[in-house]
C-alpha positions in Angstrom: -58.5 -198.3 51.1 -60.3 -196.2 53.6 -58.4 -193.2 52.2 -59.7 -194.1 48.8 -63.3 -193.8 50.1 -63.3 -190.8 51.9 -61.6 -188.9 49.0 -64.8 -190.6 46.8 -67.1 -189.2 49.3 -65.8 -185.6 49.7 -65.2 -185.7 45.9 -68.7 -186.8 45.5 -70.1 -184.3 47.7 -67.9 -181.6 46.3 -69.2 -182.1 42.5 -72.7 -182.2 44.3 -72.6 -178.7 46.0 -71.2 -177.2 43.1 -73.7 -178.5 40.3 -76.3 -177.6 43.1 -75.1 -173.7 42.9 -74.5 -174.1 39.0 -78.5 -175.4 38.6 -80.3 -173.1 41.5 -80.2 -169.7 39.5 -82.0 -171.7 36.8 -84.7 -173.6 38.6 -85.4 -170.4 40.7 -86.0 -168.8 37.8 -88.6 -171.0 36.6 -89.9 -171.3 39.8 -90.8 -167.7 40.4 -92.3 -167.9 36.9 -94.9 -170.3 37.8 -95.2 -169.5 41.3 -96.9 -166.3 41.2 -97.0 -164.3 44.5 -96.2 -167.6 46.6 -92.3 -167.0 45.5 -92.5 -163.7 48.2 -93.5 -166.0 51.0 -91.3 -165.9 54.2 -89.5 -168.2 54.5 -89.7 -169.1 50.4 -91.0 -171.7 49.4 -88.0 -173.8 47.3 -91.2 -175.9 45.7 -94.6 -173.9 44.5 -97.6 -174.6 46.4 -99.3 -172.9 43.5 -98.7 -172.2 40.0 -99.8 -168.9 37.9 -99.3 -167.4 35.0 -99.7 -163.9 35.7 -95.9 -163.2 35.1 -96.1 -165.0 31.5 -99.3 -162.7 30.6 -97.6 -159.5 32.1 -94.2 -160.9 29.9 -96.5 -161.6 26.7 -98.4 -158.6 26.6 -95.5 -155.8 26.2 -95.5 -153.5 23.4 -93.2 -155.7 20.8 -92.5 -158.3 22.5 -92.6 -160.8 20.1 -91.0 -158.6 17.8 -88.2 -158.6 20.6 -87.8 -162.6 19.6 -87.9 -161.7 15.9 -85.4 -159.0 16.0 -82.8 -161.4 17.9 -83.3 -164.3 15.7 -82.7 -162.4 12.4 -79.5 -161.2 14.2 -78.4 -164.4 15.3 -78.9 -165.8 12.0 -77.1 -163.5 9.8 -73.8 -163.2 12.2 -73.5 -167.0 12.3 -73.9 -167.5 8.4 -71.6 -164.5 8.1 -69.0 -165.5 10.8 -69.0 -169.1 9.9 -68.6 -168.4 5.9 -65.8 -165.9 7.1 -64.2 -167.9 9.7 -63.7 -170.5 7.4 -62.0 -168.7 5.0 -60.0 -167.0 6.7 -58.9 -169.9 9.0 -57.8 -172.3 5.6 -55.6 -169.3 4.6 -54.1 -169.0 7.5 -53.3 -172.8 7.7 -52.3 -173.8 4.6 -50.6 -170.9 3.2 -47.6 -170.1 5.5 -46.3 -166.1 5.6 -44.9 -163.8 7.8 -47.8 -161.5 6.7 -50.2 -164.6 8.1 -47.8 -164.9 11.0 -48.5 -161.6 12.0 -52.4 -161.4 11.3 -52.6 -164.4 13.7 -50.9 -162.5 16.3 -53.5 -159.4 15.7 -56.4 -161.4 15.5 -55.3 -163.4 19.2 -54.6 -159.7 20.1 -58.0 -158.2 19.2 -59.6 -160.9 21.3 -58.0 -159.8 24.4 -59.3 -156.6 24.2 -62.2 -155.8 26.2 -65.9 -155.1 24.3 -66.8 -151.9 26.6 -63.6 -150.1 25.1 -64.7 -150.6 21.5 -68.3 -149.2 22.2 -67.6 -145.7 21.7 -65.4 -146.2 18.2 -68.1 -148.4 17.0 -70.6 -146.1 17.8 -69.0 -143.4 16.0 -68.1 -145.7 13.0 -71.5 -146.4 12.3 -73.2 -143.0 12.9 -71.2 -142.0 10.2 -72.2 -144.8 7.8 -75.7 -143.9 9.1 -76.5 -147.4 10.1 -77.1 -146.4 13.6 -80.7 -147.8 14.5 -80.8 -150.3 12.5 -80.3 -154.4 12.8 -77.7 -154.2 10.2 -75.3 -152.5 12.8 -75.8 -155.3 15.1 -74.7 -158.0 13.0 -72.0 -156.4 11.6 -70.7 -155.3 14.8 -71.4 -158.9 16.5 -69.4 -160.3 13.2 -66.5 -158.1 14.2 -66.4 -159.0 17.7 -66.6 -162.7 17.3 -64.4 -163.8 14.2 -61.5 -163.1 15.8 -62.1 -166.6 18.1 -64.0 -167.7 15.0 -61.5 -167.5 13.3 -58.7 -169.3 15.5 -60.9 -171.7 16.3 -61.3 -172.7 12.8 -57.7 -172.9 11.9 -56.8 -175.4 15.1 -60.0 -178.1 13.0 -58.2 -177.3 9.8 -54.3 -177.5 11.0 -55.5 -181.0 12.6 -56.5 -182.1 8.6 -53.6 -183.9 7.1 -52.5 -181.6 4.3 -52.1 -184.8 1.8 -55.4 -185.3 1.7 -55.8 -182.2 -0.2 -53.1 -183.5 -2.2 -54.3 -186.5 -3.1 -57.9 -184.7 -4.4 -55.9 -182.3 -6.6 -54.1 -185.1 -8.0 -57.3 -187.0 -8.8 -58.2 -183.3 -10.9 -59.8 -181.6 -8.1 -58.8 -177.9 -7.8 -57.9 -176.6 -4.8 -61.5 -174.9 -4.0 -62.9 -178.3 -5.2 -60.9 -180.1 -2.1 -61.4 -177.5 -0.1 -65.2 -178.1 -0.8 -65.4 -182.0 -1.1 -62.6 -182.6 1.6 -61.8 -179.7 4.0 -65.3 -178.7 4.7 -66.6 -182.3 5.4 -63.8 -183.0 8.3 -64.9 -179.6 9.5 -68.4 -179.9 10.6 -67.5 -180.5 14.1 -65.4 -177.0 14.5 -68.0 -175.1 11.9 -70.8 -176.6 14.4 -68.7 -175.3 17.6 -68.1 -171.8 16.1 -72.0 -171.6 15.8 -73.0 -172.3 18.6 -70.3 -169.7 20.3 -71.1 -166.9 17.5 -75.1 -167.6 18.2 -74.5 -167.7 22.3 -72.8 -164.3 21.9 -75.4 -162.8 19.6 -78.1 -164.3 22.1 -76.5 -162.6 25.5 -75.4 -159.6 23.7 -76.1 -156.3 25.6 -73.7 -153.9 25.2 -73.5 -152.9 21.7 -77.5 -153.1 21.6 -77.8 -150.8 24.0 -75.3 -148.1 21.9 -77.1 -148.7 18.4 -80.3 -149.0 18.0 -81.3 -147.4 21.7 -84.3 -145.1 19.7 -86.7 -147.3 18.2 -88.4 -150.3 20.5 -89.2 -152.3 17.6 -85.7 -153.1 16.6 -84.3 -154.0 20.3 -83.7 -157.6 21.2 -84.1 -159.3 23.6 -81.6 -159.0 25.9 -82.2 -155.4 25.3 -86.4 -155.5 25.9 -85.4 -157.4 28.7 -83.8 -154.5 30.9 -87.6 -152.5 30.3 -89.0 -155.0 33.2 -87.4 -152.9 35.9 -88.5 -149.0 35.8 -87.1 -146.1 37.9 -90.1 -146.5 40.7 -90.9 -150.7 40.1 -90.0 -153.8 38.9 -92.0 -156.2 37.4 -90.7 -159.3 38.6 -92.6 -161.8 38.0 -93.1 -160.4 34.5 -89.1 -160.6 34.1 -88.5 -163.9 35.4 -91.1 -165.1 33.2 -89.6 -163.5 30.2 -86.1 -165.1 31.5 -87.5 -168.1 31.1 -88.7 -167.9 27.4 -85.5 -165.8 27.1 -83.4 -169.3 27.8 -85.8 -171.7 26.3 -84.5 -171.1 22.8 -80.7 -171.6 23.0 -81.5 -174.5 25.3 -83.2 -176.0 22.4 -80.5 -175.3 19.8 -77.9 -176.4 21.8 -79.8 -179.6 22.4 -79.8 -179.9 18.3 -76.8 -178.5 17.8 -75.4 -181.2 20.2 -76.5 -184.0 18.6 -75.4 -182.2 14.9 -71.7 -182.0 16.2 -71.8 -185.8 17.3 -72.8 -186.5 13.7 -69.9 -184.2 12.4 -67.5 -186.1 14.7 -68.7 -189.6 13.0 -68.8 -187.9 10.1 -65.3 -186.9 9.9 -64.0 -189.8 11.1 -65.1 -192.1 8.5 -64.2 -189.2 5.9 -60.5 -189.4 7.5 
C-alpha cells in the first residue's frame, strides 16, 4: 500500500515538473511582453511588478506588419482547402480501390514523408524560378501543399479504411452513385480525420520558415509571419521586447482555432457515430 503511494507521489510530481517546463516558455513569453524593462531585473522577476506596452507598440508599428498577418492567413487558408480537398481524394482511392500501382504509391507517399524539408529547398527553389512564381504567395501554398499531403494523405485513408465498405454498398443499392455515397456517406464519418488534417496542414503553414525564407525573400509585403518575425533581431540589436510581444500575437491565433477546431472534431466524433 505504501508502495502504491509513493509511486502516486513521484508520478505526481513527475507529470508536475514536466508540464511546468512544457508551460514556462509560454508564460515567459507573455510575461516579457507585458513586463517591459522589469523582465531584465536581476534576479527576474517570474511575476511583473509592472506592466507596459512598449514592446506591443514597437511590434505594431513595423513596416507591414499587419500585412505580415494577412499574408499568412491567405496562405493557411488556401493549403488547407487544397490539401484537405486533395487528401481526401486521394486517400478514398487508395482505400477502396486495391492495386499494386496504389500499393506502391502508398509506399512513395510514406517514403516522401521521411525525407527531410531542408533537402527539398534548393529543387523547389529552382522549380519555381522557372515557372516564375518565385516571390509570390502562390509558391508558398503550393509548396506547403506538397510538403504536407503526403501525411494528409495517409492520414485520411486510416478514417476511411476504418468505414465499413457496406455502407457504401448499401447507398448504391438504394440508387446512389458511388460519388453520391462517397458524398452523403463517406465524407460525413469523416469529419473527425478531415478536421485533424486541418489543423496539422494549418499548424505547418503557421510555423513554416524554411521555404518562406527561399521564395519570396525580396519583397516585405508578401513575407509572413514567421518570416517578419526573424526582422526583430538585426546584425548590431535585438528588439526584444518588440519580438516577444509579436510572439505573443504570433500564438494567439492558432490558440484560438485549435480551441474551435477542438470542439468542431468533438462534434465530428458524435457526428459519425450516430451516422455509423
Amino acid at each position: 500500500m505504501k508502495g502504491q503511494q509513493a509511486y502516486r507521489v513521484v508520478r505526481f510530481t513527475w507529470i508536475i515538473v514536466l508540464l511546468v517546463a512544457a508551460l514556462f516558455p509560454f508564460y515567459w513569453t507573455v510575461n516579457t511582453a507585458f513586463a517591459g524593462g522589469s523582465a531584465y531585473n536581476m534576479p527576474p522577476n517570474l511575476v511583473p511588478t509592472s506592466l507596459s506596452l512598449r514592446g506591443f507598440h514597437s511590434a505594431l508599428s513595423r513596416d507591414n506588419f499587419f500585412r505580415w498577418i494577412y499574408n499568412t492567413l491567405i496562405v493557411a487558408a488556401f493549403t488547407v482547402m487544397a490539401g484537405v480537398l486533395i487528401a481526401t481524394a486521394a486517400g478514398y482511392n487508395l482505400s477502396r480501390f486495391k492495386s499494386r500501382f496504389n500499393s506502391i504509391v502508398e509506399n512513395v507517399i510514406l517514403g516522401s514523408r521521411m525525407m527531410p524539408g531542408a533537402v527539398l529547398i534548393l529543387p523547389t527553389f529552382m522549380m519555381f524560378r522557372y515557372v516564375r512564381l518565385v516571390n509570390s504567395l502562390t509558391s508558398l501554398v503550393l509548396a506547403n501543399i506538397l510538403f504536407a499531403l503526403p501525411l494528409c494523405v495517409w492520414m485520411l485513408k486510416g478514417f476511411i479504411d476504418a468505414i465499413p465498405p457496406s455502407l457504401e454498398e448499401v447507398a448504391m443499392t438504394d440508387g446512389c452513385t458511388r460519388l453520391g455515397a462517397f458524398y452523403r456517406v463517406i465524407l460525413p464519418l469523416c469529419v473527425p480525420g478531415v478536421t485533424a488534417v486541418a489543423i496539422f496542414t494549418t499548424n505547418l503553414v503557421w510555423g513554416e520558415f524554411f521555404f518562406a525564407r527561399i521564395l519570396v525573400v525580396m519583397d516585405s509585403s508578401k513575407w509572413v509571419f514567421s518570416l517578419g518575425l526573424a526582422t526583430f533581431r538585426g546584425q548590431f540589436e535585438l528588439d526584444y521586447f518588440g519580438l516577444m510581444a509579436a510572439v505573443f500575437i504570433y500564438l494567439v491565433f492558432p490558440v484560438a482555432m485549435f480551441r474551435f477546431s477542438q470542439r468542431a472534431f468533438v462534434s465530428g466524433m458524435t457526428a459519425g457515430a450516430v451516422k455509423g
